[in-house]
Backbone as a ProteinNet text record, in pm:
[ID]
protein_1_A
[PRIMARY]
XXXXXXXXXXXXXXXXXXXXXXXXXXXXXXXXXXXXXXXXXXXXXXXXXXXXXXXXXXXXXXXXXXXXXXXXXXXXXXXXXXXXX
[TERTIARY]
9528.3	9581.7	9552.3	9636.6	9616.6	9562.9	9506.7	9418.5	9516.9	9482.6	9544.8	9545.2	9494.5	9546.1	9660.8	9707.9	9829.5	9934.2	9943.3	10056.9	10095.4	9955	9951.4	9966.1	9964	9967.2	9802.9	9816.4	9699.2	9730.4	9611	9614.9	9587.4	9616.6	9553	9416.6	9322.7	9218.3	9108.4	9176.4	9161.2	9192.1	9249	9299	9191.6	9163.6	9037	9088.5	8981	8963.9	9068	9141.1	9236.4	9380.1	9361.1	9468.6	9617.8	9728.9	9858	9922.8	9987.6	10035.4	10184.7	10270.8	10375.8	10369.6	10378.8	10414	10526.2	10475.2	10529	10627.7	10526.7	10497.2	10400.4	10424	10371.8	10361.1	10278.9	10279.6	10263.9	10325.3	10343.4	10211.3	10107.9	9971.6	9915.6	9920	9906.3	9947.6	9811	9860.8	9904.2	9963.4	10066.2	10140.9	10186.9	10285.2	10375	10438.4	10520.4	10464.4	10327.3	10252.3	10274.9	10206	10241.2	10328.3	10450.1	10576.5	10655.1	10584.5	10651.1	10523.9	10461.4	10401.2	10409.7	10497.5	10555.3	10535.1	10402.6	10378.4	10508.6	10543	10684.7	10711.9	10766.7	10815.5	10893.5	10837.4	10915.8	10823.2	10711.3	10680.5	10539.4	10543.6	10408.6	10317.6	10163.8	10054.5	9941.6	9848.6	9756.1	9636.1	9517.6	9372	9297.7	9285.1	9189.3	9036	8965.5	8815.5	8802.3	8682.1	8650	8513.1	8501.2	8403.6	8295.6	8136.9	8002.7	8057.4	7994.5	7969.3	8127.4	8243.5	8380.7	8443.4	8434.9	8528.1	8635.2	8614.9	8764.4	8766.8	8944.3	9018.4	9047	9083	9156	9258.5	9388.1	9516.4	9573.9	9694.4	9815.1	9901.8	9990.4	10150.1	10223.2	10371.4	10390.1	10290.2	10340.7	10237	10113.5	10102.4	10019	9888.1	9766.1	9625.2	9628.3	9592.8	9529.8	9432.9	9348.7	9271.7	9297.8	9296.9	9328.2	9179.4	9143.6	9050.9	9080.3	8962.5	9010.6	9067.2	9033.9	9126.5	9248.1	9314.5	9438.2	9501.4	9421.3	9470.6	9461.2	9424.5	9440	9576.7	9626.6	9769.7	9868.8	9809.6	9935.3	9919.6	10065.3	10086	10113.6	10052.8	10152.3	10183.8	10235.1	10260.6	10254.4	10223	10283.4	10131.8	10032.3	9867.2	9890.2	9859.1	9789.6	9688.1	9632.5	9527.4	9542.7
7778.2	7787.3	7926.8	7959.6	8118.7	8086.2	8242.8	8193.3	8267.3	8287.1	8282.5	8444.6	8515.9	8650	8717.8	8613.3	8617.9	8584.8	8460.1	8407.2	8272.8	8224	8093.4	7974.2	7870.5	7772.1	7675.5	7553.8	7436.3	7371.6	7282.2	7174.9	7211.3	7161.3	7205.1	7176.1	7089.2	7027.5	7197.7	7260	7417.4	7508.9	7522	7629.1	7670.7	7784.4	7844.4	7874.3	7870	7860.3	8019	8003.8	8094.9	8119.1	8087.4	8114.2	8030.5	8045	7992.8	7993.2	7875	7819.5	7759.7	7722.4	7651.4	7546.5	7401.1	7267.2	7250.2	7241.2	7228.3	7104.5	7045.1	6863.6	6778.1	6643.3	6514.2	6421.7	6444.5	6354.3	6238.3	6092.8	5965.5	5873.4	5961.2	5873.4	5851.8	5940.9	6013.1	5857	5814.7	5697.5	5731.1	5646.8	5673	5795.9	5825.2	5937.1	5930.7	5844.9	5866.9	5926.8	5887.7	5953.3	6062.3	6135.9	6281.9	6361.3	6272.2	6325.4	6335.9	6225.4	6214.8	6348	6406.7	6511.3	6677.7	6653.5	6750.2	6795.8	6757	6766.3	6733.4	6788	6760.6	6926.3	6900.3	6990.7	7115.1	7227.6	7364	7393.5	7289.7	7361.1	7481.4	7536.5	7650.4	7580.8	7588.4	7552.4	7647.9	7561.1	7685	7628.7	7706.9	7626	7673.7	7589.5	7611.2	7603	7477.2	7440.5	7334.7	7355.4	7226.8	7216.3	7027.8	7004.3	7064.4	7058.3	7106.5	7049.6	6937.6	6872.5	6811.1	6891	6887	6728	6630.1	6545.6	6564.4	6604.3	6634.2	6782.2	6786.5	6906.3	6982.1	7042.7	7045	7165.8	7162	7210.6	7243.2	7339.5	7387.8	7359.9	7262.2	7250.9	7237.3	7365.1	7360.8	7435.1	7366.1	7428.3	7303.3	7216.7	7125.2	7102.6	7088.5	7123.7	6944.3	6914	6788.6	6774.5	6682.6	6644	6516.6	6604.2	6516.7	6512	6409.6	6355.4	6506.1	6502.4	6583.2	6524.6	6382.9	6320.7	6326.9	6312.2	6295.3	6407.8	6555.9	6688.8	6683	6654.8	6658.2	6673.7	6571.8	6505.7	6556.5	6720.7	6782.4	6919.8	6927.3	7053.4	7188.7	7269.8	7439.8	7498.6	7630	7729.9	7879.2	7943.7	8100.5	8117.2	8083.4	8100.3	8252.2	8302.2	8402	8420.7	8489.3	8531.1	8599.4
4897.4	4763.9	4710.1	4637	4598.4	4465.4	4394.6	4271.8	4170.5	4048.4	3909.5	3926.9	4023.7	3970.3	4082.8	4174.3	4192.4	4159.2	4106.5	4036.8	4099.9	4147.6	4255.8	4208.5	4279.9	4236.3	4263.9	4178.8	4193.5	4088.6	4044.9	3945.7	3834.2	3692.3	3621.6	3591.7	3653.2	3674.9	3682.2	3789.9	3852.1	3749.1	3630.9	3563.6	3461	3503.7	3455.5	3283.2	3174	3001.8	2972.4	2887.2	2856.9	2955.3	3064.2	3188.1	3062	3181	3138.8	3305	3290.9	3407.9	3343.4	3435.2	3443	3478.1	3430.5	3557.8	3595.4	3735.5	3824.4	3853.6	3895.8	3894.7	3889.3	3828.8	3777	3889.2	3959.5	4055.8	4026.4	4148.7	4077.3	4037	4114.4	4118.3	3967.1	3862.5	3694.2	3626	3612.9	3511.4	3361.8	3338.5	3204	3200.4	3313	3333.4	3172	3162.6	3039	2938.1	2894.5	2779.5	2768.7	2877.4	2905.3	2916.6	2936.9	2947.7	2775.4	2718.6	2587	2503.3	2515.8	2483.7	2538.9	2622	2661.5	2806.2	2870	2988.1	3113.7	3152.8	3209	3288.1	3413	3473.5	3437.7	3413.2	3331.8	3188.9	3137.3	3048.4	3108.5	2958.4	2982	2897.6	2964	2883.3	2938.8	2869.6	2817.3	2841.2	2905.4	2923.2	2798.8	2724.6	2602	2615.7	2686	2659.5	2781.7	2790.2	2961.7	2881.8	2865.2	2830.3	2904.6	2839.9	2926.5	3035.1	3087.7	3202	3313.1	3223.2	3312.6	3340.5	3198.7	3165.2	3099.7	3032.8	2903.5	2938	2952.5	2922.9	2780.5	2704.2	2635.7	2633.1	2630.9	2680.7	2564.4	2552.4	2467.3	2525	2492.4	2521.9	2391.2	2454.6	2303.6	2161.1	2092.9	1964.9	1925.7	1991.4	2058.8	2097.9	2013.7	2157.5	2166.6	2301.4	2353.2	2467.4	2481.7	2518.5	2645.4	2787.3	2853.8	2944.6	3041.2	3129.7	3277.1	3328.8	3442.3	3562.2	3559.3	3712.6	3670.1	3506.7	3519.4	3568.5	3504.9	3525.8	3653.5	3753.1	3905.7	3983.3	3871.5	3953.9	3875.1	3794.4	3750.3	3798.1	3925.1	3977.7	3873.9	3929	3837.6	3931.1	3874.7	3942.1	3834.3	3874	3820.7	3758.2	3770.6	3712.9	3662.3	3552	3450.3	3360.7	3388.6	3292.4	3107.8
[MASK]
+++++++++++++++++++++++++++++++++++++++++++++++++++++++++++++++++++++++++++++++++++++

């Protein structure tokens, strides 16, 4: 896997605090896929790594004009691409 100062891809689980990525894809394993999809998480948007709890349970993300708070297994099972700093 290539890292964020090429323009690589991984999970967002992986997307280091401030970076910006593209998703990619939602893989089918992502429970309540729809949730996420009805918040914008969905293939083609840009988001944003805001904050990783201390101990690396909770995410918290920019999609959109948006901050939320997702789990890190869910972020697992969401592909990117195009990683920036």
């Amino acid at each position: 896997m290539r890292g964020k100062q090429d323009g690589g891809n991984g999970v967002l689980a992986e997307l280091p605090v401030g970076a910006t990525a593209t998703v990619e894809k939602v893989t089918p394993q992502l429970r309540g896929k729809k949730k996420f999809a009805d918040v914008g998480i969905v293939p083609g948007t840009e988001l944003r790594m805001e904050a990783r709890a201390p101990f690396g349970g909770l995410l918290r993300i920019r999609v959109m004009e948006s901050s939320l708070s997702l789990h890190r297994d869910d972020a697992a099972n969401i592909l990117l691409k195009g990683w920036e700093e």
